[in-house]
Each structure stands twice: as structure tokens, then as C-alpha cells.
N, C-alpha and C positions, 0 to 999 in steps of 0.2 A: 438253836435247838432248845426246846425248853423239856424240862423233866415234873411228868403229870405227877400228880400227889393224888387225887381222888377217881380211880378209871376212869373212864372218860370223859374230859369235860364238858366237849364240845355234846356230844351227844347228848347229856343229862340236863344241859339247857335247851337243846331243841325239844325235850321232853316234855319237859317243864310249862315251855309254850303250849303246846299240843291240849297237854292234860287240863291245864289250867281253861283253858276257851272253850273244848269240848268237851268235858267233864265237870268243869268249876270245881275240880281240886287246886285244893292249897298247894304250895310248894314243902311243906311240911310233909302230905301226903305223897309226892310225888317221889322224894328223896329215899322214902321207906321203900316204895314199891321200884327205885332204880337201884336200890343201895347195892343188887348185883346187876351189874355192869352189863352181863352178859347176855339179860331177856330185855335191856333197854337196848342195847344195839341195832338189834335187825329193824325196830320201828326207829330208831336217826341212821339209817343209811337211808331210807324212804324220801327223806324230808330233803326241801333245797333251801339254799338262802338267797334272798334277795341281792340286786349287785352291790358289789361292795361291801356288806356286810362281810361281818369277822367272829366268830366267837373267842373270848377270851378263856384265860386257862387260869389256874389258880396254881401256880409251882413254887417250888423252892432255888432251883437252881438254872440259870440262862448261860450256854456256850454259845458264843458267838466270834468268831475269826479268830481263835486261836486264845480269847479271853474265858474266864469262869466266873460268876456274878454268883457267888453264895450269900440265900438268905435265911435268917434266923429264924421266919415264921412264913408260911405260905402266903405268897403275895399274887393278886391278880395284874396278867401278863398277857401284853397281848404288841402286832407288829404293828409300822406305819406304811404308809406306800410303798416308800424304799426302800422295804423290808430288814430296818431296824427296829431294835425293841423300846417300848415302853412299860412300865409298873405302876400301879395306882399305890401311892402314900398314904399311910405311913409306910417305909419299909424298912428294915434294919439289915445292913448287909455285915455280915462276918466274917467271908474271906473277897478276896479279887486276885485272880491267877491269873498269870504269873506274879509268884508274891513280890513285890516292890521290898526291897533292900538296903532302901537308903539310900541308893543308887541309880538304878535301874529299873525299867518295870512301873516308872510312878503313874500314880492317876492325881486329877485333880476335880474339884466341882464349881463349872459355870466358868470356864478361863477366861479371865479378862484381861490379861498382862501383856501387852504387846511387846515387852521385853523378857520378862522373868518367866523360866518354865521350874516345875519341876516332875519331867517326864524322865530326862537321864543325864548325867550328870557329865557327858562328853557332848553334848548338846552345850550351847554358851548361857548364861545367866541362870545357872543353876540354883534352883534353891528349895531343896524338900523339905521347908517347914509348908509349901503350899500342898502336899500331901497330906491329906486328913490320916487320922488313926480308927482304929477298925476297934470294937465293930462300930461301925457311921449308922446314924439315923438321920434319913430324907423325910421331914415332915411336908416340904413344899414344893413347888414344880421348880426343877432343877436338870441340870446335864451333868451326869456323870462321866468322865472321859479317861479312858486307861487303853495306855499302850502295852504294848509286849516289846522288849528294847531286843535289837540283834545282840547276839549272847556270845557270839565267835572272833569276836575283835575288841583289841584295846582301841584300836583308831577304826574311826566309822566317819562315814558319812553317805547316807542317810545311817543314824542310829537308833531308828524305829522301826521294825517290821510291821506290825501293823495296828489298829486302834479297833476298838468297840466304844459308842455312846452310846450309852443307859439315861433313856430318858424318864425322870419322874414327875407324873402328873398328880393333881388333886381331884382330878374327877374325872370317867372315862372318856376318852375323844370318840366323836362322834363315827359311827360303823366300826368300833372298835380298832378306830385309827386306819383300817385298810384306804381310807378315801384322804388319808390326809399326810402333807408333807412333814418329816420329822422336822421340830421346832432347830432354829439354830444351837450349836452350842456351844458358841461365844458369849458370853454374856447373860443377863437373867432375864432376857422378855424372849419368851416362850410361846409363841404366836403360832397358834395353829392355822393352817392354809389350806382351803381344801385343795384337792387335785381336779375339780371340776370345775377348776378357773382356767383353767388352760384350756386356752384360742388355737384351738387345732388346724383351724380355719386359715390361721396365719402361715406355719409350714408348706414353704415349699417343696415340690415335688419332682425331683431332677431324675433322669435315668439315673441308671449303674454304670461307673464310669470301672477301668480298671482302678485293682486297687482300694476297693472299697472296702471298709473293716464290715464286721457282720454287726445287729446289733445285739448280739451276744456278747462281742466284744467291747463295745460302747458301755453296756449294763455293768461289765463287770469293772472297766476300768472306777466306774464311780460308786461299785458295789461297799468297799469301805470308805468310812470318813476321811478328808484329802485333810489333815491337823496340818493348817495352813496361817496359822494366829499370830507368828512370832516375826515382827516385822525386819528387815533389811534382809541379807544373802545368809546371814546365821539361821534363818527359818529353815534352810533346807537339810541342816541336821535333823527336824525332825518330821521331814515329809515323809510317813507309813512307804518302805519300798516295795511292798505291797500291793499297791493300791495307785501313786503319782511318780512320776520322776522328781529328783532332789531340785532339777535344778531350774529358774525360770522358763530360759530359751525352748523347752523339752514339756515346759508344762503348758506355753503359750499353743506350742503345737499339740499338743493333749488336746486341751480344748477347743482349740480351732476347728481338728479334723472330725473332732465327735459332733460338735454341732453340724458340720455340714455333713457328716453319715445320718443325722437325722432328718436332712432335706431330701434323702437321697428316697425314693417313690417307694419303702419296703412299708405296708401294713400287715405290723403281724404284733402280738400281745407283749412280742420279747421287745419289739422297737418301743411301744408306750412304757415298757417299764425302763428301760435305758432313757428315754427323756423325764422321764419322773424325777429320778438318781442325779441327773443332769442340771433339771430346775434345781434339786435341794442342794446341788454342792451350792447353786449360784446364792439361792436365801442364806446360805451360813455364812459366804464372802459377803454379801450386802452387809451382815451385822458383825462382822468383823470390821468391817471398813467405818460400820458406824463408831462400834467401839475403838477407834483411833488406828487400829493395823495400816500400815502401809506399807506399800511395794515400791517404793520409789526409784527412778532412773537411777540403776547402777550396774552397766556392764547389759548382763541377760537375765539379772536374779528377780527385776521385778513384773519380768512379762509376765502374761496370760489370765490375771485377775479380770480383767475390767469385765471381757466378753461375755462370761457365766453371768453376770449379774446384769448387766443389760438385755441378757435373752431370758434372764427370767421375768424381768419386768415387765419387757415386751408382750413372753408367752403369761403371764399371769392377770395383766393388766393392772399391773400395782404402777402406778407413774410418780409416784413417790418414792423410790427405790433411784430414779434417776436425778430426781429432784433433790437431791442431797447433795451440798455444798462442796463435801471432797470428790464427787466425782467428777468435776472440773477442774481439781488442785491438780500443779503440777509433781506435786512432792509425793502423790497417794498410788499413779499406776506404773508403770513403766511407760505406756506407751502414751503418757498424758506428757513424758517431759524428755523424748527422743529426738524430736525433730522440730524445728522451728521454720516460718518463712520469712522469707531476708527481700528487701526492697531495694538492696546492694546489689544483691546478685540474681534476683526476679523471678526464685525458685524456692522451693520447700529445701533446707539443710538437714542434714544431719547433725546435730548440738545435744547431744544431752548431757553433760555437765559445764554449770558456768560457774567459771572462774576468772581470773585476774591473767590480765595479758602475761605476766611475765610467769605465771604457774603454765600459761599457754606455751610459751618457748621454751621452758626447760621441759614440757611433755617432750615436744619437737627435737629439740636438740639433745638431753642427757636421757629420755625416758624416765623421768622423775614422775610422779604423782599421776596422776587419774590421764587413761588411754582413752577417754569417750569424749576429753574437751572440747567447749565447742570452738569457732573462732570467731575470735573476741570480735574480728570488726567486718563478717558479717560475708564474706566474698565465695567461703569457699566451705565444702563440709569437715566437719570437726574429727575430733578422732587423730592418734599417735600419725597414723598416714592415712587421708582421704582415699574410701573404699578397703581398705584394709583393717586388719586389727578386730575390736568387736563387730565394727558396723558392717566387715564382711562375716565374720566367723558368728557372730550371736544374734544380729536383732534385722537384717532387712526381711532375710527370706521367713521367719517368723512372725515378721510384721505381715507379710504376704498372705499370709496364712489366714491369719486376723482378718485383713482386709479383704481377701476373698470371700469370707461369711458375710459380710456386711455388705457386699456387694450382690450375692447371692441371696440376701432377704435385706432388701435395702428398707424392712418396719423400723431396723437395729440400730439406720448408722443417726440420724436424727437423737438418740440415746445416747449413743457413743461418742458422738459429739467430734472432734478434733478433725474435721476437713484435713487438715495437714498430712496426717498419716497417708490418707487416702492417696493424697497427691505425691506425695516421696515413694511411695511403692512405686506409683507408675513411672515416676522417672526414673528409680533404680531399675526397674524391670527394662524401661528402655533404654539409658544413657550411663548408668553405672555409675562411678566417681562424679563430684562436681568438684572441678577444680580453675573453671577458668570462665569467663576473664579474671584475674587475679594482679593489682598493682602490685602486692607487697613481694620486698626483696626475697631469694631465698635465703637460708644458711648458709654458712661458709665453713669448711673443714678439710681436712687432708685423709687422702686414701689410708685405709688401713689393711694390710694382706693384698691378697687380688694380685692382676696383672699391672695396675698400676699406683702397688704401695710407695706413698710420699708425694704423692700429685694432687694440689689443691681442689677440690669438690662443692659442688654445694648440692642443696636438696632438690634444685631442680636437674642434675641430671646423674646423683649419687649412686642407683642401678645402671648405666652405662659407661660411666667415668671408673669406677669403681667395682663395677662386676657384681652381682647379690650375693654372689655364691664363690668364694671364702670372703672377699673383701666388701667392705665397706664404709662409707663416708663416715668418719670421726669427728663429732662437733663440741667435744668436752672442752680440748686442749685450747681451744681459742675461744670458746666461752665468751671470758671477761673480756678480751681483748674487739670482740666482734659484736655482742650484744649491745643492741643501743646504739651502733655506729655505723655499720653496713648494712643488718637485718634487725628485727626487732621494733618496739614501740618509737612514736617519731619525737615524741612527747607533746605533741598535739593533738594526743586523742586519735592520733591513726598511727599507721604503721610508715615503714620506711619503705620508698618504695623502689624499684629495681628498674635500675635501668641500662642492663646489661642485656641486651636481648641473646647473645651465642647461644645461651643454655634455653632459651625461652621466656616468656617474663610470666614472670610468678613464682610463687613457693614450691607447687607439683604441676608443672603443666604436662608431665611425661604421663602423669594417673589420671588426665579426666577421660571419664567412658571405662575408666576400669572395673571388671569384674559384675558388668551389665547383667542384672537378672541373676546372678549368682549367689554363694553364700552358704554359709554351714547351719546345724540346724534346721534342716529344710524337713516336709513331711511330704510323701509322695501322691499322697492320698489328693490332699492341697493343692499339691502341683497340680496334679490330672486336674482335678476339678475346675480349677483356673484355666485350663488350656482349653478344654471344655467348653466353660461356659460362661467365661468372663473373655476369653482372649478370641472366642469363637473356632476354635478349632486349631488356631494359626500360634506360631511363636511370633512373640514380639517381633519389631522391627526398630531398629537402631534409626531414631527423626537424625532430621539435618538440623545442623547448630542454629537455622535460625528458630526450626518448632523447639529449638532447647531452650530459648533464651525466652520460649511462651511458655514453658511450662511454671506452674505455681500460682498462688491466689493469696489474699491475707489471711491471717491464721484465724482459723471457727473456736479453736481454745480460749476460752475465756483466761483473762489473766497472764497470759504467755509473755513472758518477760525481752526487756527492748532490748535489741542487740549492746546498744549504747551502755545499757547497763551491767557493772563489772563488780562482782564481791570483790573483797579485799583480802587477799594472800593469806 
């Protein structure tokens, strides 16, 4: 909302125009003869503007999503595409509401700290000397960015409600910015974009399947700024709850299903402005990403980045946007370092964290340290238990999601790059768990509760020897006694390998084909669309183990590290 300072503005410049071309009056004369308000009106409702054009306003004060932008001297104000605001510089701002505390409420300008906020201070790396003091003066094109912090909790998470960026320029953007994307506001390159780079041409056009959001719904979800800048799972204290969910898995599916609502065959003006808002989250991830942010594999917190920024590249035609060095790093998306392919076991794995064999069996055996490990020598997918744990609960069926879009405008996957992804969905969606052929031994431990507490166990058959449900297989107590001797590393660089068949051979032969196509995190919208138009109408079908042991290719990820290779504990 902006609040007028001289009646009306808009009209006193279409006046302006008029007078000046058919009268060759000054604007000196013009201002006398409009200076009431009310005999210029009825001649600017007459008048049209050309498309896109905007007239600017000359105000004191901008409310925007719950923010107050006071300035000391009437600034000219005008919107971008996204229908965010901008100001032409100089401007002197003297309040920002909700007032910032010390605490709470903070803003900052041009954030660049991938670590350090200071928006609020139950957020992590708090630090409000990055808070400017009032009144500020913007002499130069800059982002101003202030949240409104939730006020009703000592503990939060998310603990933002929502943001406004106040963008300032040095000279007016072109149609009075109506035609142009808000500049990122990460960082200080401020690149204006028009909106009539976008390849409309490229959208697909799918019926309405059940289950399709509106795109009312689309526009509004990216109607505020998604403050997405603070790298690792501490970012989602300050995801605006307003506007994103806190947490990756939730935002992967965000973005999935809105891009493919925007495939979906609606033309209508409210769909163009939902892909507008859509491109700009993606240009402000691109320059985050530039500016060092990362999302990296951990758990579900670094999903959903990559795909905003490869559809806006796409839809923009900027190929330089893809062409940047971290978007092939495994350490930058989530879904750049989830899954690997293994020439062990002749399939795409589920791996996304690598660690040290013996960080690998105390996941296994005590639950110590990181549930997403991968396995180290390459047989079987990674994770506390294959198909369980995150890789059921947080990243296949979200990955689905992902890979549905890129299947459904297949301009994207060439950008998106990692082959692999593509190929692990389709095996989750057909065969579930990969757990077999599998040489290495299982664990070895004794029932604990259940119908049969104090009878020796191991991991291959710990749900049926042991019951899931009160008892289960305990591998603490023998530990030392069993690591390194019956299961475990052989110390040649492989594992030890089982040669017990009673229980099965391998570590989980009981889990392969587990929880096929399944998964938490899922969006429905996704599903349908998939069943639809990727799967042709039909549910999957579970291949026979020999099309199992064809699924997979070598990895298209540039850089993807060798199974062989192992950090150090």
C-alpha cells in the first residue's frame, strides 16, 4: 500500500503528458492548472497506458505484508512484476515496523552471510550489529530486507512470520518496473530482468488432473520473499511461515507441484503472474547460490533449491545461470549428493552421506552419528536401515516430485543435470529397498523384550527372530566382541563376508523391495500428475529381479565421488 502525498499522482502525470504534446505547456503550467486534484481527474480516467507501463507515486510511507517503510522526505515509489516495491535514491528511512529490539524484528541491507543473520535472535548465529541504526540513508541500489519475527513463542521454529524487500534504485526501471523482475536480494548485483524474456513457447500444456492447486494458489504461495540465505537445516528458523514451509522435504514439494500447476493448460493473467513470482524466487536462489549458500545433503533440509533455478534459466534463456560451477557440486543441493551409482551392485543407491566404514557400523549397530550413511563398499542402499529411516520418511517420494517436472518438460533435465536422480526414482517407485545381492556378513546381537528375549539375532533376520513390536535385536553388548570378527570391515578394504545362509546372506535380505513407491513427504498434486502422465495412467509394476539387476547407468553428476573413496572418522 503506498500512501499518496500530492492527490493524485498517477493522474497528474498523465496530465502532464497530454498538456505538454497538445498545448506545449511546461509542466510548471500544468501543476498550477492540476494543483486541484479534482478538475484533473475526470480528464486521467479518459486516458490508457500503454502495456506494462506503471505510473510512479511520490510517498512517504510503504505497508507491505505486515512491514511499515517510514520515510523522512517523499520518495518516488513504484512496483516490480512480483508486485514488490521499489524507491528511487536518495532515501532516508526513519522508522521500520515492527520496530527491531535487539532482538526481534531485525532487518538487514544486501544479506550476504551464509552463516550470520541478524533477523532474530532464536534463529542461530545471531548477530545484530548486522542491523543498521535508523534513521539509514540509501544513496545506492541496494535490498533492504526486514522481517516481522513471531511474537507468541519463546521457542519457534520457523521464527519469522513474514518479510518485505524494499528495493532501492538509482534511476527508474524501465515501465516503472511493472515489466521487470525484482533484482535478487542476496547480495549487491542488482540486475534488472525484463519479464519479456520468458519463453512461453516452452510451457507445457497438460490437462487438469484431480487435485490441482489454482493459480491463485501458486501466486500467493511466492507472493512473499522465501528468506532462504542461511545455509545448512538452521536456515529453517528463518523460513517467513507465511509464505514457505521451515523445512526442505516440504519445500522440495513447494516447488515441484507449483511448477507443474504451471504446465497445467490454465490461461489466465492470475497463472502469468504466479510464474512471474516463481521465476523471481528462482533469480534470488541463483544469486544466493552464487554468493556461497548451500543446501547441502543432510537428512530432507537441503531439498527443493536446485529446480527454481533451472526453470528460470530455462524459462529466461540466461544459460549462465546453469553454467555455474556449484551447480554440479555435490556439497551445494540436496539432491546433487543423495544418491550415487554403484558398478557393485549395477543400480543407482541411495548414499548421501560419506563416511568411514566404522562411522558406517556404529550407525548400523548402536545408532550413533548420521542416519543417511552411505555404504561404504557400494552393494546395498545406505541409510540406518535400507528403505527406512530418511530415505523412506523424507527424500524418495519428494525426489519424485522433482523428477516428475523434469520429466514433464524434459528443456529442465539437461540443466539439472544428475541422470542418477532420475534413475533411483524409477527404481524406488518400482522395487523399493536395494538390498541384495549383498556378500557382507550381518550383525550379530541378542533379542531384547519380544517373544524371544535372550536369543541370539542378527540384522538379517532382527524383525522376525525378535518381533518389531516390543522386542528387538540389541548390538551394543557385543559390540567389541563382534566388530571386525564376524561382521564388519575385513581389513582388506572390504567387508567380512557371511556365510551363513539360515538367515539369508547379506546384511538386510528381509528389506529388499521394501516400501516400493512409498514414502512420507509426498504431494498429491505430484502423485496425480505422475500417474497421469509419466506412468500413463497405470500404477507401477514391481520388474522381476532380472529387469532389477538392469536398472541403473553411470552417474551424469559431474564430480560424484568413488565408492572406494572413504573420509576419515
Amino acid at each position: 500500500m503506498l500512501v499518496q502525498t500530492r492527490g493524485v499522482q498517477t493522474t497528474l502525470r498523465f496530465i502532464e503528458l497530454v498538456v505538454s504534446i497538445v498545448f506545449g505547456f511546461g509542466q510548471t503550467v500544468l501543476k498550477t492548472v492540476c494543483s486541484y486534484w479534482f478538475v484533473c481527474l475526470p480528464v486521467g480516467l479518459l486516458l490508457s497506458t500503454p502495456a506494462h507501463a506503471q505510473e510512479n507515486s511520490a510517498v512517504t510511507e510503504i505497508v507491505e505484508f505486515g512491514v511499515k517503510w517510514t520515510f523522512e522526505n517523499p520518495v518516488t515509489a513504484g512496483k516490480f512484476a512480483n508486485g514488490h516495491y521499489w524507491v528511487l535514491a536518495p532515501v532516508t528511512l526513519t522508522a521500520v515496523l515492527p520496530s527491531f529490539d535487539g532482538s526481534r524484528n531485525g532487518w538487514e541491507v544486501n544479506p550476504d552471510n551464509p552463516k550470520e543473520q541478524g533477523f532474530d535472535e532464536r534463529g542461530f548465529n545471531f548477530d545484530p550489529g548486522r542491523v543498521p541504526t535508523l534513521p539509514y540513508t540509501a544513496s545506492t541500489a541496494q535490498s533492504i530486507v526486514k522481517v516481522a519475527s513471531v511474537t507468541d513463542k519463546e521457542k519457534c521454529r520457523p521464527c519469522v512470520r513474514t518479510v518485505s524487500v524494499l528495493t532501492v534504485l538509482e534511476s527508474a526501471p524501465p515501465d516503472g518496473g511493472s515489466s521487470i523482475f525484482r533484482p535478487p536480494y542476496f547480495g549487491t548485483e542488482k540486475l534488472l530482468i525484463s519479464v519479456d524474456r520468458l519463453k512461453m513457447e516452452l510451457l507445457p500444456s497438460y490437462d487438469r488432473v484431480r487435485n490441482t492447486p489454482s493459480s491463485r494458489d501458486i501466486s500467493k504461495r511466492y507472493a512473499i520473499t522465501h528468506l532462504d540465505h542461511q545455509s545448512t537445516w538452521v536456515g529453517r528458523f528463518l523460513h517467513p511461515s507465511e509464505a514457505m514451509p521451515d523445512y526442505g522435504s516440504d519445500i522440495a514439494n513447494f516447488n515441484a507441484s507449483s511448477a507443474l500447476t504451471l504446465m497445467v493448460s490454465v490461461d489466465t493473467k492470475e497463472k502469468h503472474k504466479a510464474l512471474i513470482r516463481y521465476v523471481n524466487n528462482g533469480i534470488d536462489l541463483y544469486y544466493m547460490m552464487k554468493g556461497g549458500v548451500t543446501w547441502w545433503p543432510a537428512g530432507g533440509h537441503g531439498e527443493g533449491r536446485k529446480l527454481p533455478i533451472v526453470f528460470a534459466s530455462v524459462m529466461l534463456d540466461i544459460p549462465e545461470m546453469l553454467e555455474h560451477p556449484a551447480m554440479s557440486e555435490r556439497r551445494v543441493f540436496g539432491e546433487n549428493g543423495g544418491v550415487a551409482y554403484s558398478d557393485k551392485a549395477g543400480t543407482v543407491l541411495y548414499a548421501q552421506d560419506y563416511r568411514s566404514e566404522k562411522s558406517y557400523w556404529k550407525n548400523l549397530a548402536l545408532d550413533k552419528g548420521s542416519r543417511t550413511i552411505r555404504d561404504p563398499y557400494g552393494y546395498i542402499d545406505g541409510g540406518f536401515r535400507p528403505g527406512q529411516s530418511y530415505q523412506y520418511c523424507c527424500l524418495s517420494k519428494n525426489w519424485q516430485s522433482t523428477v516428475t517436472v523434469l520429466q514433464l518438460m524434459p528443456e529442465l533435465q539437461s540443466g539439472f543435470g544428475n541422470s542418477d536422480l532420475m534413475e533411483y526414482v524409477t527404481r524406488w517407485e518400482r522395487s523399493g529397498a536395494w538390498t541384495q545381492p549383498d556378500p557382507c556378513a550381518p550383525m550379530v546381537g541378542v533379542c531384547q523384550g519380544g517373544r524371544n528375549a535372550g536369543r541370539q539375532c542378527t540384522s538379517a533376520n532382527e524383525d522376525t527372530v525378535c518381533g518389531s513390536v516390543p522386542g528387538q535385536c540389541e548390538y551394543a553388548t557385543s559390540w567389541s566382541a563382534n566388530y571386525g570378527v564376524t561382521y564388519g570391515p575385513d581389513g582388506a578394504g572390504s567387508c567380512i563376508k557371511d556365510t551363513d545362509p539360515s538367515d539369508g546372506i547379506g546384511r538386510f535380505p528381509q528389506l529388499h523391495g521394501k516400501n516400493a513407491g512409498k514414502g512420507g513427504h509426498f504431494d498429491k498434486f505430484a502423485d496425480t500428475m505422475r500417474l497421469e502422465y509419466v506412468n500413463d495412467g497405470k500404477n507401477v509394476t514391481l520388474p522381476s529381479p532380472d529387469d532389477n539387476q538392469a536398472i541403473g547407468k553411470e552417474s551424469g553428476l559431474p564430480g560424484a565421488p568413488s565408492w572406494k573413496k572413504l573420509e576419515p572418522d
